[in-house]
C-alpha positions as CSV (number, residue, x, y, z in Angstrom):
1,X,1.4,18.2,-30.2
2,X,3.2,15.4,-31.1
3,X,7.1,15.8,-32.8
4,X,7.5,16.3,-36.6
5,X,9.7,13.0,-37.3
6,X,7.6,11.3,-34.7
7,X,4.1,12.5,-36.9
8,X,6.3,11.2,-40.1
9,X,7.2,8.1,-38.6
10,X,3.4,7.2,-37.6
11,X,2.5,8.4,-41.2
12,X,5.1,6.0,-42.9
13,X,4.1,3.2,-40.8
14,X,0.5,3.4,-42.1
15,X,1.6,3.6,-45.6
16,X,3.3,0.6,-45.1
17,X,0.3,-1.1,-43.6
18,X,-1.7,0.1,-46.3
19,X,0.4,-1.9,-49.2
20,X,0.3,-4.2,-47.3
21,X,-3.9,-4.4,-47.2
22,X,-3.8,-3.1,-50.9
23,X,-1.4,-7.0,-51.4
24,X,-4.0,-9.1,-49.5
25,X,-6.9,-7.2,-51.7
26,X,-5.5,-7.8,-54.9
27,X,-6.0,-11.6,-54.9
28,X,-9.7,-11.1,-53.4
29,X,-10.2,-8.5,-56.2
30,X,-8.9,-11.2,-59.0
31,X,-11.1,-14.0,-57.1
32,X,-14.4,-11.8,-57.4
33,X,-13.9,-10.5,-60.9
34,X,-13.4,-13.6,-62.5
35,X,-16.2,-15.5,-60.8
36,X,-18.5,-12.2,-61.9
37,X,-17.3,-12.8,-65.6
38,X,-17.4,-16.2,-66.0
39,X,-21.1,-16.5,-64.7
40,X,-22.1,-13.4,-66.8
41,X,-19.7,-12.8,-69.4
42,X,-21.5,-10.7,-71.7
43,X,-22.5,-8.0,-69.1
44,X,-19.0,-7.6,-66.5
45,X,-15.4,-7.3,-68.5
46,X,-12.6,-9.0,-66.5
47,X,-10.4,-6.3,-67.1
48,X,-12.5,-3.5,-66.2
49,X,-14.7,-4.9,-63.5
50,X,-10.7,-5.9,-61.7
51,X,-9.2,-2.3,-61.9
52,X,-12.7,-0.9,-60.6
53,X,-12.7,-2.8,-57.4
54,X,-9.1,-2.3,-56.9
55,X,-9.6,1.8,-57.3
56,X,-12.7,1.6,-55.0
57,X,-10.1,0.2,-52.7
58,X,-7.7,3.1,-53.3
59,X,-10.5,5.5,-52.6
60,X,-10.1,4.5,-48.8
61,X,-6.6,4.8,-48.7
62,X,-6.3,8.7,-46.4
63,X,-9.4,7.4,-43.9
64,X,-7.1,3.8,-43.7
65,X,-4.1,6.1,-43.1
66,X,-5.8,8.4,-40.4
67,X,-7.3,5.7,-38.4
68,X,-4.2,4.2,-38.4
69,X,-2.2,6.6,-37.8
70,X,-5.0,7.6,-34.5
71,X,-4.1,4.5,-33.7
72,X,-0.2,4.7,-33.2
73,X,-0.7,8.3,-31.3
74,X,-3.4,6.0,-28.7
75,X,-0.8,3.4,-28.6
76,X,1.9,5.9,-27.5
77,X,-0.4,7.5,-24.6
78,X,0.5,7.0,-21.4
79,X,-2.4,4.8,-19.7
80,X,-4.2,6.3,-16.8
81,X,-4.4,4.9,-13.3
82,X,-7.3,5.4,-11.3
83,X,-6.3,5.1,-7.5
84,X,-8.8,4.6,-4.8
85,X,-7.6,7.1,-1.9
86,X,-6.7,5.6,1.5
87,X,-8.0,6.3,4.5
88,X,-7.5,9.5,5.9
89,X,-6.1,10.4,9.0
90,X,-8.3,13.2,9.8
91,X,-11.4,10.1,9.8
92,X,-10.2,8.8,13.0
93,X,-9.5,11.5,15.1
94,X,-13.0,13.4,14.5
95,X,-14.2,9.9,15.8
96,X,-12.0,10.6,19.3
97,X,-13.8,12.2,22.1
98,X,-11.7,15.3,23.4
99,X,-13.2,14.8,26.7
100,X,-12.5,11.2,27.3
101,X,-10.3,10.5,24.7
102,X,-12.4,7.6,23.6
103,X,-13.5,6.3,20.4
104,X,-17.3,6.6,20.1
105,X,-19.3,6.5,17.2
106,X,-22.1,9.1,18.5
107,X,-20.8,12.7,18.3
108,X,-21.7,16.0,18.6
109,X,-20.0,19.1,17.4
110,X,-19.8,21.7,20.3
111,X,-18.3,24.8,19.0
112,X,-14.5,23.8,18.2
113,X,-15.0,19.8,20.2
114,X,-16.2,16.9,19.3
115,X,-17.7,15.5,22.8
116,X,-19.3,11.9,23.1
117,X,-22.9,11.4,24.5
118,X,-22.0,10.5,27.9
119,X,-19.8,13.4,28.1
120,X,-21.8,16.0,27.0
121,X,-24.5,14.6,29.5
122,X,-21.9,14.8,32.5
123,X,-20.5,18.3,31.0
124,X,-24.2,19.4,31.1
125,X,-23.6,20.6,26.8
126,X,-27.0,19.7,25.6
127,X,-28.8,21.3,22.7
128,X,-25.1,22.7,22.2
129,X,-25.0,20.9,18.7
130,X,-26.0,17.6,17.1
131,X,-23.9,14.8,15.3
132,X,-25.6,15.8,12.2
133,X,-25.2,19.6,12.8
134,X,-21.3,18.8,13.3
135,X,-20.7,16.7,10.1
136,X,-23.1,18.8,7.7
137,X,-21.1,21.6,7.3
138,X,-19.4,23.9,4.5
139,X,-16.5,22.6,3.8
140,X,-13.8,23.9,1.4
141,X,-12.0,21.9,-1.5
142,X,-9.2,22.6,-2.6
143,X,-7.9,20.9,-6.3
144,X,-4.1,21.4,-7.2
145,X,-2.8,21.0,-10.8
146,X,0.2,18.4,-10.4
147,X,3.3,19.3,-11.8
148,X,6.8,17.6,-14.1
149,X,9.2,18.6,-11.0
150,X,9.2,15.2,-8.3
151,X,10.6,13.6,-5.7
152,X,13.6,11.5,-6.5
153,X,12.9,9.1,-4.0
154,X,12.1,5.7,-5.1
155,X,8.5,3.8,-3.7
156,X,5.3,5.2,-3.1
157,X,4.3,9.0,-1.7
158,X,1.3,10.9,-0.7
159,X,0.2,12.5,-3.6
160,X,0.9,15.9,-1.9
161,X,4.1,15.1,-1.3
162,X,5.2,14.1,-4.6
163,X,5.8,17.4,-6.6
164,X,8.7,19.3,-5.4
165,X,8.3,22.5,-7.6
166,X,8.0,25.6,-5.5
167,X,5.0,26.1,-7.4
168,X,3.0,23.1,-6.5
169,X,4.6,24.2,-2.6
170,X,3.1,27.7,-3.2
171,X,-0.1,26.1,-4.6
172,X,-0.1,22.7,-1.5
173,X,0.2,25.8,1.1
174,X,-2.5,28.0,0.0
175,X,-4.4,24.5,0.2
176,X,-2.9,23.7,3.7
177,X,-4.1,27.1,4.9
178,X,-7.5,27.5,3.1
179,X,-8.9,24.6,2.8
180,X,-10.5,21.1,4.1
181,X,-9.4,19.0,1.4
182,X,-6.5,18.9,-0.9
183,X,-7.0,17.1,-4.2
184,X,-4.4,16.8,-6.7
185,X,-5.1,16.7,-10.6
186,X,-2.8,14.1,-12.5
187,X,-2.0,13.2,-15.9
188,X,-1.6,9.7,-14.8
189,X,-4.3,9.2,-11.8
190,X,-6.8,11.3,-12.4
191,X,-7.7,13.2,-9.3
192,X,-6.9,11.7,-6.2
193,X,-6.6,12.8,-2.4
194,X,-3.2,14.2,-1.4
195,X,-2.7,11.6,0.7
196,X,-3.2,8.9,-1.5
197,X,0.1,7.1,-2.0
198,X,0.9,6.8,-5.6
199,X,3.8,6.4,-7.6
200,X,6.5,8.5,-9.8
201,X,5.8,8.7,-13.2
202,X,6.5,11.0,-16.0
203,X,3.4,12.5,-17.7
204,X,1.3,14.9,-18.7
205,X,-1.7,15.8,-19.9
206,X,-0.2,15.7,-23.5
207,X,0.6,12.6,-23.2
208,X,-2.6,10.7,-22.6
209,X,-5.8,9.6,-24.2
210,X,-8.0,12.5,-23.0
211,X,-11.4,10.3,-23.6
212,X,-9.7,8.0,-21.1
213,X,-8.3,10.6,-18.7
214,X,-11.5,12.4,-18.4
215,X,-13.6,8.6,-18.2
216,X,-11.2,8.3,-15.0
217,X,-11.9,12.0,-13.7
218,X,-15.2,12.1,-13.6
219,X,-15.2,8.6,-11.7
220,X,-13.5,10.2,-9.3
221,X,-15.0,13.6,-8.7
222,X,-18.1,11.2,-8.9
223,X,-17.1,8.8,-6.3
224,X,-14.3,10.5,-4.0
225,X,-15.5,13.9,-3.5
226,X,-18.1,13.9,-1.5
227,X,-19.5,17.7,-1.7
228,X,-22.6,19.5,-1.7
229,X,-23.9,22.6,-2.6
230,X,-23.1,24.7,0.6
231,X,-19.5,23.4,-0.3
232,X,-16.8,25.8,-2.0
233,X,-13.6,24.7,-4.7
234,X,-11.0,26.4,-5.5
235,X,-9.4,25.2,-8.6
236,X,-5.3,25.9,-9.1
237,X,-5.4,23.8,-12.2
238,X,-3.5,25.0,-15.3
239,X,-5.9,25.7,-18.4
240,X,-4.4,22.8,-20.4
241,X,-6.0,20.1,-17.6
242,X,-8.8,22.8,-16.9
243,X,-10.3,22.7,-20.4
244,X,-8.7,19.4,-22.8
245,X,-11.9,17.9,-24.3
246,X,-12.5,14.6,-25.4
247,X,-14.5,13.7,-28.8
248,X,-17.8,14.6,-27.1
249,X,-16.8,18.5,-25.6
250,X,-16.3,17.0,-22.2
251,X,-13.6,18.6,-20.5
252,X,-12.7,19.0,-16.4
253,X,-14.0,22.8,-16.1
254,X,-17.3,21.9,-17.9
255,X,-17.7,19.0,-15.2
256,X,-16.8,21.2,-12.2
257,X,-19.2,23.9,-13.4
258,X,-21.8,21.1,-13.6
259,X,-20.9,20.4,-9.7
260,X,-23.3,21.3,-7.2
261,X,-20.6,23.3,-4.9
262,X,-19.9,26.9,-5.8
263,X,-16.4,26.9,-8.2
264,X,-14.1,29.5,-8.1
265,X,-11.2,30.0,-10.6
266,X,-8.6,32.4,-9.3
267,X,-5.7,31.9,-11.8
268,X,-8.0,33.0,-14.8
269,X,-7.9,36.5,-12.9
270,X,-3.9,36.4,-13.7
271,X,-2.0,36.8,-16.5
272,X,0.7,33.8,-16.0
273,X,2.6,31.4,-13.5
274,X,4.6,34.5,-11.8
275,X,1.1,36.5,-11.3
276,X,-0.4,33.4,-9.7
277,X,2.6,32.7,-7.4
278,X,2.1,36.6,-6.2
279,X,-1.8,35.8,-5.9
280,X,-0.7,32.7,-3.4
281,X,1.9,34.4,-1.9
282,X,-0.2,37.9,-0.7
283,X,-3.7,35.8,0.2
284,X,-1.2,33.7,2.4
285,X,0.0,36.7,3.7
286,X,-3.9,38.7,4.1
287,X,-4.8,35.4,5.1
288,X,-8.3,36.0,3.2
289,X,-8.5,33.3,0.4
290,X,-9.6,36.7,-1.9
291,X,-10.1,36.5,-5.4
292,X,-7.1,38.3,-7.7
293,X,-9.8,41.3,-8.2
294,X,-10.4,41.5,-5.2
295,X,-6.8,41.5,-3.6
296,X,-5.4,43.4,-6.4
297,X,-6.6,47.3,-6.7
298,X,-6.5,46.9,-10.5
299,X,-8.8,45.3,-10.8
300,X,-8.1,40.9,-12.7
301,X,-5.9,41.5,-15.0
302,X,-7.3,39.0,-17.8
303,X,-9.5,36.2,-17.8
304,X,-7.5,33.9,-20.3
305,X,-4.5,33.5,-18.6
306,X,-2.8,30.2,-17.5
């Protein structure tokens, strides 16, 4: 919400630009009521027919001021970046044959290797897996709320790399130990990859067009996340990213849900930032990515709680 002299200010600069609409109206209004009279003088009075059109006018004056003042709060948003992600690392190395050490472009998955065709010929490992069998496989996402604390280092980071809270820590390791893919959710880029280099800025979801934000979003789950429906996501996104709707009810947590992957939420199974830094801490710990209620013996301890 937006400050209370910053509200007034936006509310006195459309006042102002409404005297000054009313000003250009009041010739026009002058113009049309004496042509009306003077062509039909006996059926429109100057006087009357004038003040009508001007209090028509009036009559528009709070939906001049709203739009107007919309229009300030858009102009103040921070704009929203979409950022293609680079490539990764990981790409190239599932492409290196741990026999030969060779780039090949026709792989197999053999329990924990990826073997080449010649080699798994001379290793005598067929019908031990397929190239398909070794990409199509469950994979685990894991999507990270951002966070205000960063780097003070100037240039470009990995988006992983780029919040220094121990929170986002807590959050990257659980990621790091759990999962197959870290994603990060930003105020200013959407969601992108965490290691996607991208800049320092200073935003947050408050302070963005959230029609705009979530246009951006869904581009990306869209376009960058390439799951399926034997896939799993964890989401450690605050509820203010989780559930901020644009005009039309869209929101990030309707769009996930939507997502053929199966979603899990485990911070709406604790009640606040210091029970979910416990939850990361302990599942770390168990090493089982458990829900809350599962990990906890009493049981969640509410589902509204971010």
């Amino acid at each position: 919400m937006a400050r209370p002299e910053l509200e007034q200010e936006w509310r006195s600069n459309a006042a102002e630009k409404w005297e000054q609409h009313i000003g250009e109206k009041v010739p026009e209004s002058l113009d049309q009521a004496y042509s009306l009279t003077s062509e039909h003088p006996d059926v429109f009075d100057f006087n009357q027919y004038f003040f009508e059109l001007l209090d028509n006018e009036h009559e528009k004056r709070e939906d001049f001021i709203a739009r107007e003042i919309d229009q300030q709060k858009y102009d103040e948003k921070v704009r929203v970046v979409d950022r293609d992600p680079i490539r990764k690392t990981g790409d190239v190395e599932e492409l290196i044959c741990d026999y030969c050490d060779s780039l090949q472009f026709s792989l197999s998955g053999v329990e924990d290797l990826t073997v080449c065709r010649p080699c798994i010929e001379d290793a005598g490992l067929e019908d031990q897996g397929s190239f398909s069998d070794f990409f199509d496989q469950e994979n685990r996402y894991v999507l990270v709320g951002c966070g205000s604390k960063k780097t003070d280092e100037s240039g470009m980071h990995p988006a992983g790399e780029l919040y220094t809270s121990s929170y986002f820590e807590k959050k990257a390791n659980f990621a790091e130990e759990f999962g197959d893919e870290m994603y990060v959710v930003s105020a200013k880029f959407g969601v992108v990859h965490s290691e996607t280099s991208i800049w320092n800025y200073d935003a947050t979801i408050e302070d963005v067009y959230t029609d705009e934000w979530l246009d951006v979003v869904e581009k990306n789950l869209d376009e960058k996340l390439d799951w399926t429906e034997s896939d799993e996501v964890y989401v450690l996104v605050g509820k203010k990213y989780l559930d901020a709707e644009d005009h039309h009810g869209r929101s990030l947590r309707a769009m996930l849900n939507e997502s053929p992957p199966e979603i899990r939420y485990p911070f709406s199974q604790t009640s606040g930032i210091g029970k979910q830094q416990q939850y990361l801490d302990e599942v770390i710990e168990e090493d089982d990515p458990v829900m809350p209620y599962e990990l906890w013996d009493t049981g969640q301890s509410t589902l509204s709680s971010f």
